[in-house]
C-alpha positions as a Python dict, from the first residue, in 0.01 Angstrom:
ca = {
    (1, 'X'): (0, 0, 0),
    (2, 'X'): (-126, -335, 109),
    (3, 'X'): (99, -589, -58),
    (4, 'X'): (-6, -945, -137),
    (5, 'X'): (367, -1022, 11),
    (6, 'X'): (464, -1022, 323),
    (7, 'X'): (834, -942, 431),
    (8, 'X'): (943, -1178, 676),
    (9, 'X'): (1287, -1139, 800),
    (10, 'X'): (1491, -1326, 1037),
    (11, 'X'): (1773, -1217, 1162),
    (12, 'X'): (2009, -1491, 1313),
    (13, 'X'): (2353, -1519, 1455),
    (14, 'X'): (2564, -1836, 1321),
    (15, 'X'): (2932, -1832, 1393),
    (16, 'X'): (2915, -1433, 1416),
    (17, 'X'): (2767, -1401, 1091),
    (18, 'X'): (2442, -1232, 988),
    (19, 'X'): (2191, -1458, 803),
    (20, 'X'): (1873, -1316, 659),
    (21, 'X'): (1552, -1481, 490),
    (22, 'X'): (1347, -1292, 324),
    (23, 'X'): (996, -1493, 246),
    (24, 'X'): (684, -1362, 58),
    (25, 'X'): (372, -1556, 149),
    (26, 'X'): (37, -1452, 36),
    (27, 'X'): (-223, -1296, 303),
    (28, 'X'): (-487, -1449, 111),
    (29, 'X'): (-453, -1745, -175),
    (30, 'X'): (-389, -1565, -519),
    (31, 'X'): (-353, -1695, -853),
    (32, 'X'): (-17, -1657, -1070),
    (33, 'X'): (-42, -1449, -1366),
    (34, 'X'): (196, -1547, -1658),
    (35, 'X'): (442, -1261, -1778),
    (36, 'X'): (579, -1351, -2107),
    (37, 'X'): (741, -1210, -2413),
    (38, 'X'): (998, -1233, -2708),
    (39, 'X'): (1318, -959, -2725),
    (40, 'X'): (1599, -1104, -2919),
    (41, 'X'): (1819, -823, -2811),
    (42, 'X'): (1820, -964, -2496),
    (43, 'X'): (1897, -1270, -2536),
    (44, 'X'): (2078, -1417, -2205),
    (45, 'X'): (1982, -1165, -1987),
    (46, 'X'): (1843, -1191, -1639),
    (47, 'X'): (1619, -911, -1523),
    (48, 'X'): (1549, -853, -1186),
    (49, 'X'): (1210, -734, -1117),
    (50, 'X'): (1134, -510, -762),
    (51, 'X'): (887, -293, -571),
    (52, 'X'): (902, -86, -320),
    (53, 'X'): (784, -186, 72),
    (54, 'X'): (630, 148, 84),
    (55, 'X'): (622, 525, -23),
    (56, 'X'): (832, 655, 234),
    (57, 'X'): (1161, 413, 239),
    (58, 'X'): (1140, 293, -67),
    (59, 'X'): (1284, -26, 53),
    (60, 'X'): (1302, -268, -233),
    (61, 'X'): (1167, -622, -282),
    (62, 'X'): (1215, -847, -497),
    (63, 'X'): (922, -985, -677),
    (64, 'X'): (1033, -1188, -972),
    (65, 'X'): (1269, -1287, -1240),
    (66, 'X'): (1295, -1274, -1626),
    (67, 'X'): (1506, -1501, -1759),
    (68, 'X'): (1544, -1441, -2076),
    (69, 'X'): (1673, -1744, -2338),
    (70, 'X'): (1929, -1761, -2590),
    (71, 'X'): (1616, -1669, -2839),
    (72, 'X'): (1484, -1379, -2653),
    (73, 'X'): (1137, -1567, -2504),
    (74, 'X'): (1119, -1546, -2127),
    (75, 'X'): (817, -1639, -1935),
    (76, 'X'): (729, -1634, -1538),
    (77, 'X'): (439, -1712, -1271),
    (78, 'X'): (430, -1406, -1072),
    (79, 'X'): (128, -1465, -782),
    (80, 'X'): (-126, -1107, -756),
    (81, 'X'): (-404, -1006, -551),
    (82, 'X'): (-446, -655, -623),
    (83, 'X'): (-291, -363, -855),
    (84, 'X'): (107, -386, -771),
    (85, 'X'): (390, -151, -906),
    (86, 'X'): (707, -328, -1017),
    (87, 'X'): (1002, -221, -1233),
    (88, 'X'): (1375, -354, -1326),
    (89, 'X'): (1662, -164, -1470),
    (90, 'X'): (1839, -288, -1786),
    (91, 'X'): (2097, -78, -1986),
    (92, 'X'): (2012, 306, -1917),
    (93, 'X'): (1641, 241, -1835),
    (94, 'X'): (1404, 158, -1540),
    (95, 'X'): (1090, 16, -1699),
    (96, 'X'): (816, 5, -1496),
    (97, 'X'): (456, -197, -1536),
    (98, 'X'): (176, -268, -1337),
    (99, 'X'): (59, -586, -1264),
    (100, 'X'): (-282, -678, -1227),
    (101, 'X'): (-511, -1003, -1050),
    (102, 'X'): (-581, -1274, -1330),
    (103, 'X'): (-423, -1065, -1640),
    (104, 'X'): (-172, -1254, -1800),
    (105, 'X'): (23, -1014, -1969),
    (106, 'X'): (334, -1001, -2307),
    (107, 'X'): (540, -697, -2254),
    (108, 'X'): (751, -528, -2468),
    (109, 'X'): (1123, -370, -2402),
    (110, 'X'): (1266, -67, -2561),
    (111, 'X'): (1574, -132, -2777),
    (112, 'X'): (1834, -176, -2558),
    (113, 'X'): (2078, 90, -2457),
    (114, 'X'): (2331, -3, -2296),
    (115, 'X'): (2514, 262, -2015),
    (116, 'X'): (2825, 403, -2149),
    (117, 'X'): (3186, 360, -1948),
    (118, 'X'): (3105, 711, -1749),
    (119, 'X'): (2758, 629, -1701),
    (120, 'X'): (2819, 270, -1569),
    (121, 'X'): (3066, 424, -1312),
    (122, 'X'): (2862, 773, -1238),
    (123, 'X'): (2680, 644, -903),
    (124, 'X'): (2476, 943, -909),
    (125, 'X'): (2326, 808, -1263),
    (126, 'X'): (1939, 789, -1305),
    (127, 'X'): (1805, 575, -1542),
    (128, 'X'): (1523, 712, -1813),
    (129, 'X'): (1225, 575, -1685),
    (130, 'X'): (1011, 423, -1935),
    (131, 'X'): (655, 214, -1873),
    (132, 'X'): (646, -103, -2062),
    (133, 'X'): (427, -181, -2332),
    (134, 'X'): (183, -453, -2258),
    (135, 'X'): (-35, -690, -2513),
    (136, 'X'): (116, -470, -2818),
    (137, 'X'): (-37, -157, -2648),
    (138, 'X'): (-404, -247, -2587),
    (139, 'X'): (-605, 23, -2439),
    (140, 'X'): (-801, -141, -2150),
    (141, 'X'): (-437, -241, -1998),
    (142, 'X'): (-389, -56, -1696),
    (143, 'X'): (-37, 34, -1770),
    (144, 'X'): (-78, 139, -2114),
    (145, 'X'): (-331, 360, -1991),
    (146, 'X'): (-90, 536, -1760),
    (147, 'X'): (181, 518, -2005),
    (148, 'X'): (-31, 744, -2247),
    (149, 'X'): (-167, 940, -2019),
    (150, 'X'): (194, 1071, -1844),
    (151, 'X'): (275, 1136, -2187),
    (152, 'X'): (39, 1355, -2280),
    (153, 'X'): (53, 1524, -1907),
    (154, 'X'): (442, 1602, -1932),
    (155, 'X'): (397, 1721, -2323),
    (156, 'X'): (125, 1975, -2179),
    (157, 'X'): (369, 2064, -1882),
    (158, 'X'): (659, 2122, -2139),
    (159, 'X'): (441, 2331, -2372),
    (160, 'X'): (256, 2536, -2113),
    (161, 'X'): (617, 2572, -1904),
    (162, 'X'): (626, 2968, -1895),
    (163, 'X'): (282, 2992, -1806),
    (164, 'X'): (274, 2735, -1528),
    (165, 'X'): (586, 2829, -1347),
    (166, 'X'): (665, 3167, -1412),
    (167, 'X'): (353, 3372, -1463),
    (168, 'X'): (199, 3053, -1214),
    (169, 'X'): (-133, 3119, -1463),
    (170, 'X'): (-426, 2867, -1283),
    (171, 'X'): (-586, 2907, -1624),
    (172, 'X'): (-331, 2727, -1782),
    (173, 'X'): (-374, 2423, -1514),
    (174, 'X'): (-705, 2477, -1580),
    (175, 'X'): (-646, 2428, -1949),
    (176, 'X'): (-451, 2101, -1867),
    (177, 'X'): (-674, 1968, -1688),
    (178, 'X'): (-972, 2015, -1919),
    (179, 'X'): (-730, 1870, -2194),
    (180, 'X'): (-660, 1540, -2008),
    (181, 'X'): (-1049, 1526, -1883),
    (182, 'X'): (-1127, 1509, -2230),
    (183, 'X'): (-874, 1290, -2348),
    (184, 'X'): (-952, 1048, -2071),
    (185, 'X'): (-1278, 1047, -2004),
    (186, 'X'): (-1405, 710, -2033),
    (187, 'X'): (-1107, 540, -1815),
    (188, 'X'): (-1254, 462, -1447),
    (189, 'X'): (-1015, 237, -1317),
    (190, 'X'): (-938, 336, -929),
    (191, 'X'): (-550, 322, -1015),
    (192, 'X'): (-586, 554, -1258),
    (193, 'X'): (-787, 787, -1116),
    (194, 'X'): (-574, 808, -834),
    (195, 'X'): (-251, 877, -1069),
    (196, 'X'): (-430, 1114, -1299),
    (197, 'X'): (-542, 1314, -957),
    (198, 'X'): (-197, 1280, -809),
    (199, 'X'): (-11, 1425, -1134),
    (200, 'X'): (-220, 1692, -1148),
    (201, 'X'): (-225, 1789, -760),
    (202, 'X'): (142, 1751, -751),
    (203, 'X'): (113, 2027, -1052),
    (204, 'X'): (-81, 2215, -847),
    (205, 'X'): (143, 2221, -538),
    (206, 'X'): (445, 2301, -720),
    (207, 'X'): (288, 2615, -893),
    (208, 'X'): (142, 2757, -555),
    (209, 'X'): (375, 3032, -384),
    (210, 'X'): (215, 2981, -28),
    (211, 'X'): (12, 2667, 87),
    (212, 'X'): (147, 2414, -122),
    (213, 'X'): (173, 2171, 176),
    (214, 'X'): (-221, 2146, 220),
    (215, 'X'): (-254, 2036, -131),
    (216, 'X'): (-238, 1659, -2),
    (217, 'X'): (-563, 1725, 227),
    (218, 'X'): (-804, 1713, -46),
    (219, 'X'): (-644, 1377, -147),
    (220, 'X'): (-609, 1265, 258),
    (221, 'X'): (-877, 1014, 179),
    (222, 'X'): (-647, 805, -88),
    (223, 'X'): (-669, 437, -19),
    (224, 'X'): (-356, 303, 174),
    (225, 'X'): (-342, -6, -94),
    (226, 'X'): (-244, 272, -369),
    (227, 'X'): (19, 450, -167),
    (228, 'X'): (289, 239, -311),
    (229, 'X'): (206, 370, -681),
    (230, 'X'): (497, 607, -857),
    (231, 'X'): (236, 946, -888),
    (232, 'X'): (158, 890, -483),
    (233, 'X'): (492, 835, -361),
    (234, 'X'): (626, 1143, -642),
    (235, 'X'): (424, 1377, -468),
    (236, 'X'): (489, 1300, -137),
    (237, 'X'): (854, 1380, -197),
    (238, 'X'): (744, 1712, -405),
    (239, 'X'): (544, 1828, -118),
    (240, 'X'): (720, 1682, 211),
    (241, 'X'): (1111, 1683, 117),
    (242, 'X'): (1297, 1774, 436),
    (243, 'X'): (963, 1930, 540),
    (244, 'X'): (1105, 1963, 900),
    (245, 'X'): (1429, 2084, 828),
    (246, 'X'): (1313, 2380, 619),
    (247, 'X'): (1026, 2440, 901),
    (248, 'X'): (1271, 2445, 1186),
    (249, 'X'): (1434, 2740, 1017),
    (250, 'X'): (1133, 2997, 1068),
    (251, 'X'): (1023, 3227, 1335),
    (252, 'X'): (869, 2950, 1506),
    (253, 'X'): (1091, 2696, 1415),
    (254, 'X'): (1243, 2659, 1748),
    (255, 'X'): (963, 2427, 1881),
    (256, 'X'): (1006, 2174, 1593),
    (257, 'X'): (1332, 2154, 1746),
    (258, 'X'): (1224, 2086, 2095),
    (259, 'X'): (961, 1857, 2017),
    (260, 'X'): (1204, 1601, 1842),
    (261, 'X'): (1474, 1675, 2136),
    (262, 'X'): (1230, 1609, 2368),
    (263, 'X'): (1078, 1296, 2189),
    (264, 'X'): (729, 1467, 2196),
    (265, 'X'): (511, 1247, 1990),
    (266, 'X'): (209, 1412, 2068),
    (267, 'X'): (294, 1740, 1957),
    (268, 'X'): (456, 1705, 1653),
    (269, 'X'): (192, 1493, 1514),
    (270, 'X'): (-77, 1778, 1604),
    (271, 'X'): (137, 2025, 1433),
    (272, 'X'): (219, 1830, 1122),
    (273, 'X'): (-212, 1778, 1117),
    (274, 'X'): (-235, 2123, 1165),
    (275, 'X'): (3, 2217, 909),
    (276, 'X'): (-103, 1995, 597),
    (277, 'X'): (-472, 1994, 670),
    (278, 'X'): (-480, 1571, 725),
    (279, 'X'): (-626, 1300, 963),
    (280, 'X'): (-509, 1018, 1058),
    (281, 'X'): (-382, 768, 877),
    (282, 'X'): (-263, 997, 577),
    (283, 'X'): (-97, 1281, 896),
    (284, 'X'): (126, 975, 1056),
    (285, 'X'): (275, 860, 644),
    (286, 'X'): (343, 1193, 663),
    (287, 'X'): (507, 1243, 947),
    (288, 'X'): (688, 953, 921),
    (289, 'X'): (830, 1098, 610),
    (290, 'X'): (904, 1431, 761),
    (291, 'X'): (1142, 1224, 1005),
    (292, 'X'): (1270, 1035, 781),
    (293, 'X'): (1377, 1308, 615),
    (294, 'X'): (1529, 1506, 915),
    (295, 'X'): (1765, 1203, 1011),
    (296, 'X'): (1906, 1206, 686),
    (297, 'X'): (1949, 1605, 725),
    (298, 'X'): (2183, 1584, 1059),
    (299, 'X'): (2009, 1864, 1191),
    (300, 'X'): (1841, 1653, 1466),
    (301, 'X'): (1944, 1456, 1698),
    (302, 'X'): (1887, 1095, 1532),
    (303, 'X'): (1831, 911, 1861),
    (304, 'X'): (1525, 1083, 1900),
    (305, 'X'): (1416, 1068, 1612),
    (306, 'X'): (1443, 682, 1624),
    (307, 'X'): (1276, 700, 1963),
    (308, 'X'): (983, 881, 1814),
    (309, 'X'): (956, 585, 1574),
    (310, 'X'): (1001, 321, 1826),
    (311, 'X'): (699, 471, 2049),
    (312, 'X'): (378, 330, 2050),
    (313, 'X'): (192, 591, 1856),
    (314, 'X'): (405, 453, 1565),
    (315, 'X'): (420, 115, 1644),
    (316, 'X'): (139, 31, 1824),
    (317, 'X'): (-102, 202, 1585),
    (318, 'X'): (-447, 158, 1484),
    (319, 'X'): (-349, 110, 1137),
    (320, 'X'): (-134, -174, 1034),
    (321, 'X'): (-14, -44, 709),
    (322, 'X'): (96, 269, 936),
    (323, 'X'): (287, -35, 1203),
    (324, 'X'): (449, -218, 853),
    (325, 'X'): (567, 159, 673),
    (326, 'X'): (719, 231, 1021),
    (327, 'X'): (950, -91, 1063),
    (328, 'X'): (1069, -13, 694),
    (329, 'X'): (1168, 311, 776),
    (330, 'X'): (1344, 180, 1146),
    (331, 'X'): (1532, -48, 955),
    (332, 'X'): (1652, 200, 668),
    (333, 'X'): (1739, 468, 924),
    (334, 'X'): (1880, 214, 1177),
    (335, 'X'): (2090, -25, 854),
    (336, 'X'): (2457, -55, 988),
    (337, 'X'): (2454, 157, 1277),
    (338, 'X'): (2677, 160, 1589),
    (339, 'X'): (2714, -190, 1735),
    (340, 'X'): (2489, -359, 1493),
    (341, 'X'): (2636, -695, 1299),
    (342, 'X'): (2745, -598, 975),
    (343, 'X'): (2653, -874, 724),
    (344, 'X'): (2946, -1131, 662),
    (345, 'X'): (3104, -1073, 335),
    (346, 'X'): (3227, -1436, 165),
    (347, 'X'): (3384, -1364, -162),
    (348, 'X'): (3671, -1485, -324),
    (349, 'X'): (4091, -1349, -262),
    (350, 'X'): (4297, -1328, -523),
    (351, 'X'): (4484, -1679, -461),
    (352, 'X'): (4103, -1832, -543),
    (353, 'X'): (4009, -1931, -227),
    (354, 'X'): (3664, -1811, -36),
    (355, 'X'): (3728, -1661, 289),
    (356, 'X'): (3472, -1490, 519),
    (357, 'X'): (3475, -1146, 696),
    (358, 'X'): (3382, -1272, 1014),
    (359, 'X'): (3702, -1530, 1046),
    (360, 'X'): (3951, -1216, 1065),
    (361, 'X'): (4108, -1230, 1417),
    (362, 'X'): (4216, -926, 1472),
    (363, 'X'): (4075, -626, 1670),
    (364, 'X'): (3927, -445, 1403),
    (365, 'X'): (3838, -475, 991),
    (366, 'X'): (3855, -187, 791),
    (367, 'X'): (3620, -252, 503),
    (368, 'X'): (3674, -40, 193),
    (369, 'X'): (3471, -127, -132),
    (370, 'X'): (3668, -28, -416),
    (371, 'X'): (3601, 35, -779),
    (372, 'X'): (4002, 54, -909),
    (373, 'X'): (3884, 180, -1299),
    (374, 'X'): (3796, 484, -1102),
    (375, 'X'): (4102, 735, -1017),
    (376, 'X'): (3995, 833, -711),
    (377, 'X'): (3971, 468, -566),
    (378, 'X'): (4304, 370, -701),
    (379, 'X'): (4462, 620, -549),
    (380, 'X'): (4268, 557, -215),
    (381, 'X'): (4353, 182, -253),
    (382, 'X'): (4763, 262, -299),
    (383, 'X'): (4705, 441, 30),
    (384, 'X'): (4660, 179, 258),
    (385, 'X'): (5007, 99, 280),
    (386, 'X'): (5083, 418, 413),
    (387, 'X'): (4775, 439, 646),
    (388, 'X'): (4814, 97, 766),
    (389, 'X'): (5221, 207, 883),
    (390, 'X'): (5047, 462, 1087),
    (391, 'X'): (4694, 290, 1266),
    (392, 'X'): (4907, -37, 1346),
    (393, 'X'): (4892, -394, 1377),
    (394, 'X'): (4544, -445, 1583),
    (395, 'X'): (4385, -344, 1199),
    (396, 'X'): (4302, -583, 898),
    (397, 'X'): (4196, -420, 577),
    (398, 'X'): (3965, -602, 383),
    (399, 'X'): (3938, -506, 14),
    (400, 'X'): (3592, -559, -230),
    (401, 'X'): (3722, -470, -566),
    (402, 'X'): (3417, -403, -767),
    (403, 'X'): (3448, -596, -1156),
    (404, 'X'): (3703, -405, -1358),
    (405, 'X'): (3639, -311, -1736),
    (406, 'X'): (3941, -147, -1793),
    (407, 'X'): (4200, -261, -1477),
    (408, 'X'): (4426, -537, -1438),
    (409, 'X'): (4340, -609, -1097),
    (410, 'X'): (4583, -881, -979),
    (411, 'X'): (4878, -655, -1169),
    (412, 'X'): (4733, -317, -956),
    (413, 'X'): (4768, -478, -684),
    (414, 'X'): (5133, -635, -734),
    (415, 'X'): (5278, -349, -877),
    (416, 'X'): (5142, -135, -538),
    (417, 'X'): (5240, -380, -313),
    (418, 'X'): (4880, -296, -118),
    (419, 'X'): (4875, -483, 175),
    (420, 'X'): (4535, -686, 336),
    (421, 'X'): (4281, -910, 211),
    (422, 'X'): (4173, -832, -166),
    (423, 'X'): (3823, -978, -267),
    (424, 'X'): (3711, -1016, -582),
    (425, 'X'): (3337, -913, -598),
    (426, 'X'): (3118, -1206, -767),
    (427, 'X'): (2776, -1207, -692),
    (428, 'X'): (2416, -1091, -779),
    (429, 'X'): (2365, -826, -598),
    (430, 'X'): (2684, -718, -522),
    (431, 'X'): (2829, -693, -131),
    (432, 'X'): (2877, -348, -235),
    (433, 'X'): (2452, -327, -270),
    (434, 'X'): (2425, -532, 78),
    (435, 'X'): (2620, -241, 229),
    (436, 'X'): (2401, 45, 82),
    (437, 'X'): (2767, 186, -112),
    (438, 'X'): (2623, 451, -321),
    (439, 'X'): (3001, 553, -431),
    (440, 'X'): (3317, 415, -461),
    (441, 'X'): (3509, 425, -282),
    (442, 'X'): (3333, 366, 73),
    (443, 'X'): (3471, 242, 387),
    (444, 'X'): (3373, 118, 700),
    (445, 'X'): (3509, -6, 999),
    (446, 'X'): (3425, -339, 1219),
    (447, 'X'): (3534, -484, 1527),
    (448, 'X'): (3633, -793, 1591),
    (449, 'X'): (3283, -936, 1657),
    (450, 'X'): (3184, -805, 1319),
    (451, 'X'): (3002, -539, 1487),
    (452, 'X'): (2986, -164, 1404),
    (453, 'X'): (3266, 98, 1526),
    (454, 'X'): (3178, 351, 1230),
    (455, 'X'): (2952, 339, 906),
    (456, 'X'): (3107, 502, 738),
    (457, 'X'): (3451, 506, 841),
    (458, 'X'): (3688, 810, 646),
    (459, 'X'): (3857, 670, 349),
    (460, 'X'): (4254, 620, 379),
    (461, 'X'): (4334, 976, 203),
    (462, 'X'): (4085, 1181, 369),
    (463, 'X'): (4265, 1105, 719),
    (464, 'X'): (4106, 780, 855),
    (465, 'X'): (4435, 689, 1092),
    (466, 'X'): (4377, 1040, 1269),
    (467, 'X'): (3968, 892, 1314),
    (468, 'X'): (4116, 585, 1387),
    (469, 'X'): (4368, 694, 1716),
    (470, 'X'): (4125, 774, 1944),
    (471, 'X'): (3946, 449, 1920),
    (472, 'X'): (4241, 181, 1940),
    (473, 'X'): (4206, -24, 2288),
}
């Protein structure tokens, strides 16, 4: 995916604190197209609109910003060069468009739902993904034609379901596909041609017993600017998740293993060509989300695995797109990791005044995020007193109490007497998001140059002061 936007992040050090800009320039000059519409049931709201950097990562940007009035009307200059995937989450939905160069656009919003108490605290929740309606549903819009299409596709998967993946019938695929041929005939956007070919691969792939893997081959030649589309980057994951893990396990899985020990660049890539029947540039996305995958599975060592992605195959490649997608997934895999500056949190105490991560003097900051109208973090959080008696006084522990629905905060902490520095999380997005905390509660431990000892650290109950011994100066 080529984006019209350019990340450009600088990271600098002021007064041991980590400051990052984040600027989207245009490669080339691009007009604004106007996104605009009326939804009274949103009145007041502010909705966040992202993409991804890229298929692999999934790295989010964000693009722009509904703000919606106190009548519902909202309206915003978003600049567009070519096709580009967005979407925002609202309630218990992720709607997704597609915006297009010079197509000014009025989109619609479901009825909002909003999450319930469970759901709003479940951090495992996915949202129903919905596309939006654009100009009242109009035919020749690129996202309504998707938006119809996917419809029909999964109402054909759910009424053919037996046939497809238990009797694995190819005359029932074929019977799909003739179906949504038909249907969609006279649509010849690029965009959707690639999505309609992707959905129906990715069918393909995940009926096949043996093979499935060399599906993507007949689709190697896909143009890099559409990677970044939903259908794309849903069948890479169908086809490729923890690809390397589950290969290492067979009768020749031993020299998967070796290769990434030994950092063997060369080798891997010819057997990842070998085994999903692609060139270059589609074999190297690939492989780069084959090892993005195996870091995540702790099965391989991830020093060389970061290695691998730090060569100059990767980095020096012929492809740029291939150079951009592998800095993404660097800086995912790399986010937080041992000795790098954690970003300063600035956030409110309970007396009212701001104070800053970075000013604690002592040796070390244990960070816990904590969510107290969740059990499990309360009881975490009452903890600390007893955990801090044991690790000492070289230790500060730093507190991020997530907004409480249902918790008296300032009484919570009173009545437990728990001891640190209690922030009161504020802002849009939260430090929690900064941090990558998927679930509450998480912790994490700093030194005192704000630098990474462990991410994450054990939380107080699950024995952090026995993690903690061994690393006291």
């Amino acid at each position: 995916m080529t984006l019209v936007l350019i990340v450009l992040v600088i990271l600098r050090r002021i007064r041991k604190s980590l400051l990052i800009v984040v600027a989207f320039l245009s490669v080339f000059p691009a007009s604004a197209i106007i996104i605009s519409g009326s939804e009274p049931g949103y009145a007041g709201r502010k909705l966040e609109f992202l993409t991804w950097t890229d298929p692999v990562s999934k790295n989010e940007l964000t693009l722009f910003q509904l703000v919606i009035d106190e009548k519902g009307n909202f309206s915003a200059e978003v600049k567009v060069m070519e096709p580009l995937y967005c979407f925002s989450e609202f309630g218990i939905y992720r709607g997704e468009v597609i915006l297009m160069p010079e197509v000014n656009i009025r989109v619609k919003f479901p009825p909002l739902k909003e999450k319930s108490f469970e759901e709003s605290k479940n951090p495992y929740f996915e949202p129903l993904e919905v596309w939006l309606q654009v100009n009242g549903g109009d035919k020749t819009m690129l996202t309504n034609q998707i938006a119809t299409f996917d419809h029909l596709f999964y109402q054909l998967n759910d009424r053919y379901f037996n046939e497809l993946f238990y009797r694995r019938s190819k005359n029932y695929l074929d019977t799909i596909q003739l179906r949504l041929d038909t249907e969609y005939r006279g649509y010849t956007h690029p965009v959707f041609l690639t999505h309609r070919e992707m959905r129906l691969k990715t069918l393909a792939a995940e009926m096949a017993r043996s093979g499935r893997e060399k599906i993507i081959g007949s689709v190697g030649k896909t143009n890099v600017s559409l990677w970044g589309m939903p259908a794309f980057a849903a069948m890479l994951n169908s086809l490729f998740f923890n690809t390397l893990s589950n290969e290492s396990k067979t009768m020749t899985g031993a020299k998967i293993k070796q290769w990434i020990r030994d950092k063997n660049h060369p080798e891997i890539k010819k057997w990842a060509a070998g085994f999903t029947s692609t060139t270059s540039p589609m074999t190297d996305l690939l492989l780069l989300k084959m090892l993005h995958d195996a870091f995540y599975s702790g099965e391989f060592s991830k020093t060389s695995i970061t290695a691998i992605l730090r060569s100059d195959p990767f980095l020096q490649h012929s492809n740029p797109e291939i150079i951009r997608i592998t800095k993404e997934v660097i800086g995912k895999l790399t986010f937080l990791e041992k000795g790098s500056l954690a970003p300063d949190i600035c956030l409110p105490r309970l007396e009212g005044a701001v104070w800053c991560s970075s000013s604690n003097t002592k040796t070390y900051t244990y960070l816990i995020f904590a969510d107290l109208d969740v059990p499990i973090s309360r009881e975490q959080v009452k903890y600390l007193r007893t955990m801090v008696e044991k690790t000492g006084e070289s230790l500060l522990p730093v507190i991020v109490v997530a907004p409480s629905v249902k918790t008296d905060i300032r009484r919570f902490i009173a009545d437990n007497q728990i001891p640190g520095t209690i922030l009161l999380e504020q802002t849009t997005p939260s430090f929690a998001e900064k941090y990558k905390v998927r679930s509450y509660p998480s912790a994490f431990l700093l030194d005192k140059n704000h630098r990474v000892v462990l991410a994450p650290a054990r939380n107080p109950l699950d024995g952090f002061e026995f993690q903690f011994e061994g690393m006291k100066k």
